[in-house]
C-alpha positions in Angstrom: 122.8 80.5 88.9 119.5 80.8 90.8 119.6 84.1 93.0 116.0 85.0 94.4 115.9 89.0 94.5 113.1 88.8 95.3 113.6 88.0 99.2 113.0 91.5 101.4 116.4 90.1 102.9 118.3 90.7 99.2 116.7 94.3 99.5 117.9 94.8 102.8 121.5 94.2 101.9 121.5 95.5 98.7 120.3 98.9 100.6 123.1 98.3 103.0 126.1 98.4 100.0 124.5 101.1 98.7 124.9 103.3 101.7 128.1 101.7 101.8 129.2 103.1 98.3 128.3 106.5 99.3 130.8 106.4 102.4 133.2 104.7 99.7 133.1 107.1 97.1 133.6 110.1 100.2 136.7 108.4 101.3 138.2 107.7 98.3 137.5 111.5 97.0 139.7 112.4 100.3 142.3 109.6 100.0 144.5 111.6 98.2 144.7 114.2 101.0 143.9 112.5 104.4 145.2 108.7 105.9 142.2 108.9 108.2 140.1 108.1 104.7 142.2 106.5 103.6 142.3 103.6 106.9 138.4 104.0 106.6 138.3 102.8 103.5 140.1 100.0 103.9 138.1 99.5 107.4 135.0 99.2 105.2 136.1 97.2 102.1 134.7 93.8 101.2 137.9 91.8 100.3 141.4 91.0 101.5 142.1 94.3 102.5 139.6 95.2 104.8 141.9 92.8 107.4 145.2 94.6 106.2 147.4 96.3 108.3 147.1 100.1 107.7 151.0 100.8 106.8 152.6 103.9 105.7 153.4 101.5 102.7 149.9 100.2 102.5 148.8 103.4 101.8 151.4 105.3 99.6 149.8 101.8 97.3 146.5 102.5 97.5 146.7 106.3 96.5 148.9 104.7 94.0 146.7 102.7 92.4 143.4 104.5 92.7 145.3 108.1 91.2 149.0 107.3 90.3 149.8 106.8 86.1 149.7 103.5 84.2 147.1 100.8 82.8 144.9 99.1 85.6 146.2 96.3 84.8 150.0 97.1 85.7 148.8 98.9 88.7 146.9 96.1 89.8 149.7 93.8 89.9 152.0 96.2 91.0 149.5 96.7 94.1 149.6 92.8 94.5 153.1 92.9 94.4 154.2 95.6 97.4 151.8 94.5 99.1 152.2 90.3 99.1 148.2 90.1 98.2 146.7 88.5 95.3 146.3 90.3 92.1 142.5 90.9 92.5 142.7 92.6 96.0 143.6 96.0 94.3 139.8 95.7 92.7 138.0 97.0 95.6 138.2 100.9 94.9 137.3 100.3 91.2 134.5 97.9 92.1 132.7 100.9 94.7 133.7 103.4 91.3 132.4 102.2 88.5 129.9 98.7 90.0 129.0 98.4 86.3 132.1 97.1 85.4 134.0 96.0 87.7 133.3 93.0 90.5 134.2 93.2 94.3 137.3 90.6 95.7 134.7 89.7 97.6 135.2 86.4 99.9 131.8 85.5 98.3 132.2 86.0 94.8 136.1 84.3 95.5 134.2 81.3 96.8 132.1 80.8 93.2 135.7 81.8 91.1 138.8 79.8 91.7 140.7 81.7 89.8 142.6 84.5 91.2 144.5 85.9 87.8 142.9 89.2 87.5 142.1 89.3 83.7 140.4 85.6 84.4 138.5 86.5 87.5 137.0 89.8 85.9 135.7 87.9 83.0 134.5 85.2 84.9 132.2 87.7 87.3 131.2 89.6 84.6 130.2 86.4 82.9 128.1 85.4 86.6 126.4 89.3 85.8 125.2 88.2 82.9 123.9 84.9 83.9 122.2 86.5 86.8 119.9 89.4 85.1 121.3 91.6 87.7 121.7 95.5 87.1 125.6 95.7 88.3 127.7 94.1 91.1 126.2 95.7 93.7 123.2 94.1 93.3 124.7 90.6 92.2 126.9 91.0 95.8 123.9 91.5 97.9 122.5 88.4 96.4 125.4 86.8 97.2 125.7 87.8 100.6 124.4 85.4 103.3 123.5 85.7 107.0 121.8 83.7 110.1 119.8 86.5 110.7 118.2 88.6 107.9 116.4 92.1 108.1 115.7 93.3 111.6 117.3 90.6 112.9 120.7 91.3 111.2 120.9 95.2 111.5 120.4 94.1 115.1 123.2 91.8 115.1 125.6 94.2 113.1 125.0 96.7 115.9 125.4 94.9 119.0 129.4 94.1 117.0 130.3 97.6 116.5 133.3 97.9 118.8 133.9 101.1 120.7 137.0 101.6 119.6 136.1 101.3 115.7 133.1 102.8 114.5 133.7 103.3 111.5 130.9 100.8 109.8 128.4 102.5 112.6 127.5 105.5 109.5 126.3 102.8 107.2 123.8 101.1 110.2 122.8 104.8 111.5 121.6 105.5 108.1 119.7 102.6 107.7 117.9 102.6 111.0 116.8 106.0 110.4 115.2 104.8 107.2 112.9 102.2 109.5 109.5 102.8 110.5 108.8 104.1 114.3 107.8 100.6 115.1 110.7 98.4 113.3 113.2 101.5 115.4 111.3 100.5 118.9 111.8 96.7 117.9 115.8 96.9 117.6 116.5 99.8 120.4 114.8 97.1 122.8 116.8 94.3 122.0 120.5 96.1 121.8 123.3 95.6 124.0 125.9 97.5 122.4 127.9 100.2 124.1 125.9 103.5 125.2 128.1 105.4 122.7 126.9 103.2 120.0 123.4 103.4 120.7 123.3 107.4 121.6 124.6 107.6 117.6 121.6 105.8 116.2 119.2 108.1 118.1 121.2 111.7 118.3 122.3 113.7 115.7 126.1 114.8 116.7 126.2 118.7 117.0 130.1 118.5 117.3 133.5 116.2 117.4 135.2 115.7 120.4 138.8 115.3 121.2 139.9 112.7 123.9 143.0 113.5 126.1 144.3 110.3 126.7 147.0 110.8 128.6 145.2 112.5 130.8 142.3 110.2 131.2 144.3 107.3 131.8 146.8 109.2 134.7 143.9 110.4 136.5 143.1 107.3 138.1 145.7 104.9 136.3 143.1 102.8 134.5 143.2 103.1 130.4 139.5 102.1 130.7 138.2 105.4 132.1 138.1 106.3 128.2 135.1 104.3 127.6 133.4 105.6 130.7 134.1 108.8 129.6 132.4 107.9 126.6 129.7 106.5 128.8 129.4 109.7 130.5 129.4 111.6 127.1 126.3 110.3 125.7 123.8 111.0 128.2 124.9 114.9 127.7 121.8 116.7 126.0 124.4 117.6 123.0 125.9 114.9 121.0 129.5 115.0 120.3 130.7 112.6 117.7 133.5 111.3 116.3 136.0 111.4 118.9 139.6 112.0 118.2 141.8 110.1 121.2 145.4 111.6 121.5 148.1 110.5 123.7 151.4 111.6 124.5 154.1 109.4 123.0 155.4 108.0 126.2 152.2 106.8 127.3 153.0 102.7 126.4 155.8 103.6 128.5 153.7 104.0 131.4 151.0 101.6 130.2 153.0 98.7 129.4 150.4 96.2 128.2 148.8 95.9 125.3 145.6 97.6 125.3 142.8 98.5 122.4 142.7 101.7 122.9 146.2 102.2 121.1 144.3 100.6 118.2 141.1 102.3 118.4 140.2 104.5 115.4 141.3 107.9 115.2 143.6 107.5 118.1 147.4 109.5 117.7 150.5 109.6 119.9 152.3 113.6 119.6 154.2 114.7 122.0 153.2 117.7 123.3 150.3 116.0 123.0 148.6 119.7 124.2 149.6 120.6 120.4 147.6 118.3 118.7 144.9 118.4 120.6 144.7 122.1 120.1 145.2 121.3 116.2 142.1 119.0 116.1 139.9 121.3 118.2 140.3 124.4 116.4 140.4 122.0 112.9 137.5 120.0 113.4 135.3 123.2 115.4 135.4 120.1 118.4 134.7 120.0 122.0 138.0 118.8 124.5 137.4 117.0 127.2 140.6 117.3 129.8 142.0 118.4 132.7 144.7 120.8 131.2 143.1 124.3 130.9 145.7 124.8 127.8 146.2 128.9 129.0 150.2 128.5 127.6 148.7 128.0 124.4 146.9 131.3 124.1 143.9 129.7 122.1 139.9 129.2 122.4 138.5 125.9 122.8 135.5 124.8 124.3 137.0 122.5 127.5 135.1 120.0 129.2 136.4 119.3 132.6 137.2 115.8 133.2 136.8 115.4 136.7 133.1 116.9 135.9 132.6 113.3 134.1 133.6 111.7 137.4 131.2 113.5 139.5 
């Protein structure tokens, strides 16, 4: 197998995945304990499932496999099994813990191994490791990883797709653009077209989180899509606050009927009061609210930014 490392593109991606692993290795650390790192993992995985649904039962597996009692082997299949996957989906969290040994379910390294028995596929791609001269499976995916647009050209690419509503694989680009020289930085700032948000993230470091009210966006002029002009509005403040936490009240797809991304976007929950977990998050996560309520019943301090002050 001819792989030429040598490439500044191969460098570029293999820097990428390693960033990667370190916002792996985070989430996994906190799996046991949070959902939100636990969907973020699986948001930022490399095989089957990265596109999963994020079920109560999808995750209740994964904890499972990555800290619950057995051989890997069993829990591997057992994995496979509750979730209807193939046996050698359950290798992503091993594959970010120990690269070494153990090879991504990669849709790359699935094109070059037909075989999707685990114990086969494993000693095939550890076979491919050796062939290659490569250090670990980092490196061997990077190699393997392929693109119509390579260095500049591709970080630009992978910004422009970062969607509002999940940012998730937004830490891994913000790292590496703030590794690039003044010049390379001017060079992909003038050719982005991604959301404000997005952009203001590459360039500011967040001082805070912020917690959306939904509900209360969406009622004050009946449009869902005043959350991402809120957003607008929030990254041309002098501070940056980032992540944001969106919550609605539970009723609110009874009032908003169709289907709409924001019910999907990352970090988003439906409480009803939704007052009390917005309260929860704020005094949590030390974040910034932006709403319309003033939240005196609650008897609490937050910091409260006005929402009709964004529609000035």
């Amino acid at each position: 197998m001819q792989l030429n490392v040598y490439d500044p593109s191969f460098l570029t991606r293999l820097r990428i995945l390693q960033i990667k692993r370190k916002n792996q290795l985070e989430y996994l650390r906190r799996l046991r304990d949070e959902d939100g790192a636990a969907i973020l993992f699986l948001q930022n995985s490399l095989g089957p499932i990265k596109s999963a649904q994020a079920s109560e039962k999808l995750l209740k597996s994964l904890r499972s496999l990555v800290y619950g009692p057995g051989t890997m082997i069993d829990k591997l299949r057992n994995f496979a099994k509750i979730n209807d996957s193939i046996e050698i989906a359950g290798l992503e969290p091993f594959f970010w813990l120990r690269p070494r040994r153990f090879p991504p379910p990669s849709y790359e390294l699935m094109e070059l191994i037909n075989d999707r028995d685990i114990l086969n596929f494993v000693k095939r791609a550890r076979q491919l490791l050796s062939e290659s001269k490569l250090e670990d499976f980092l490196e061997l995916q990077a190699a393997l990883m392929r693109g119509g647009n390579e260095g500049l050209d591709w970080l630009v690419e992978q910004i422009n797709s970062v969607r509002i509503t999940h940012m998730s694989e937004l830490e891994t680009l913000v790292e590496l653009f703030r590794e690039l020289d003044e010049f390379s930085k001017a060079d992909v700032l003038s050719r982005l077209k991604c959301h404000v948000y997005v952009k203001t993230a590459l360039l500011k470091r967040p001082v805070r989180a912020v917690v959306l009210d939904g509900s209360n966006i969406a009622r004050l002029r009946g449009k869902l899509s005043d959350i991402d002009f809120v957003l607008e509005r929030l990254a041309n403040f002098e501070e940056f606050y980032y992540p944001y936490y969106l919550v609605f009240d539970r009723n609110i797809k009874y009032i908003f009927t169709e289907e709409n991304e924001w019910f999907y976007a990352e970090r988003t929950y439906f409480h009803s009061p939704a007052d009390e977990l917005i309260i929860s998050i704020a005094l949590e996560k030390n974040a910034v609210v932006v709403s319309n309520d003033k939240f005196e019943e609650w008897n609490c301090k937050i910091e409260r930014l006005d929402l009709r002050r964004l529609f000035e």
